[in-house]
N, C-alpha and C positions, 0 to 999 in steps of 0.2 A: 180782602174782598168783603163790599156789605152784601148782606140779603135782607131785604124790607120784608117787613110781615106779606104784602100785598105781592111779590115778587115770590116768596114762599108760598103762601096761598093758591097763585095761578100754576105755578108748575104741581102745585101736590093735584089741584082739579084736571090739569091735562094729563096728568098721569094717570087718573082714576079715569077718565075718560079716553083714554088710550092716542091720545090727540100728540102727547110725544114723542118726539122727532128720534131720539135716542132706543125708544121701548124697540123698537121696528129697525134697528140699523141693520142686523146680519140682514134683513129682506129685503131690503132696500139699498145695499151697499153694492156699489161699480165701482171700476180704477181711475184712480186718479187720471184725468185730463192733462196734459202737456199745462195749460193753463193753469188748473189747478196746483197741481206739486210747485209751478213756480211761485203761487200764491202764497202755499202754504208755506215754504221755503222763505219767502221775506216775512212773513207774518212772525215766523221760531227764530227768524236772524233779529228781527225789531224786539220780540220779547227777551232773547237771551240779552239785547244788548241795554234793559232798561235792571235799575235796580233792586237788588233784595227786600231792600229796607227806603220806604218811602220816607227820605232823612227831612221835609216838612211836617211830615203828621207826627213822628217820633219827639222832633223839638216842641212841636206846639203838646204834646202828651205829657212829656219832661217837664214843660213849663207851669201847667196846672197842677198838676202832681204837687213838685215843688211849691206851687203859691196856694195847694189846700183847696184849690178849686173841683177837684176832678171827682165827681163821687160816682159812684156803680153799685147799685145794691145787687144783693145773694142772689134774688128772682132771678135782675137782667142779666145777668152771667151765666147762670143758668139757661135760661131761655135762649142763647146766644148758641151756648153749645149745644144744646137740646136740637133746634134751627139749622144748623151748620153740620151736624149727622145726618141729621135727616136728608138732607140737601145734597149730602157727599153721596149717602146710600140710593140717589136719583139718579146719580152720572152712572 
């Protein structure tokens, strides 16, 4: 999963502004709808049935790699994980 800066950005402001959907769910939270659970029920049948490893982003990663093309400095990898905590520490 990507997180764009601008996508990082907006959930750190809705959080700070209490505008998150998540911040509020025990007050917020009813039972699932007949509707709903069948929803949710195809939504966990479609994701369990897609893959771990997205095998075109992997070859085209392999490919640069191998041809010397692929560069990432210390920052972006940093910054990546940095972004991607914070993110997680959201849900």
């Amino acid at each position: 999963m990507r997180i764009s800066d601008t996508e990082y950005t907006k959930v750190l402001q809705m959080e700070q502004d209490g505008e998150l959907p998540i911040s509020n769910i025990e007050a917020t939270a009813t039972p699932l709808q007949t509707d709903d659970a069948e929803l949710v029920a195809r939504i966990v049948e479609e994701l369990e049935a897609e893959p771990d490893v997205r095998e075109e982003m992997v070859a085209d990663l392999k490919a640069r790699i191998d041809a010397g093309t692929y560069k990432v400095t210390d920052e972006a990898i940093a910054d990546l994980i940095i972004r991607r905590s914070k993110a997680d520490n959201i849900r």
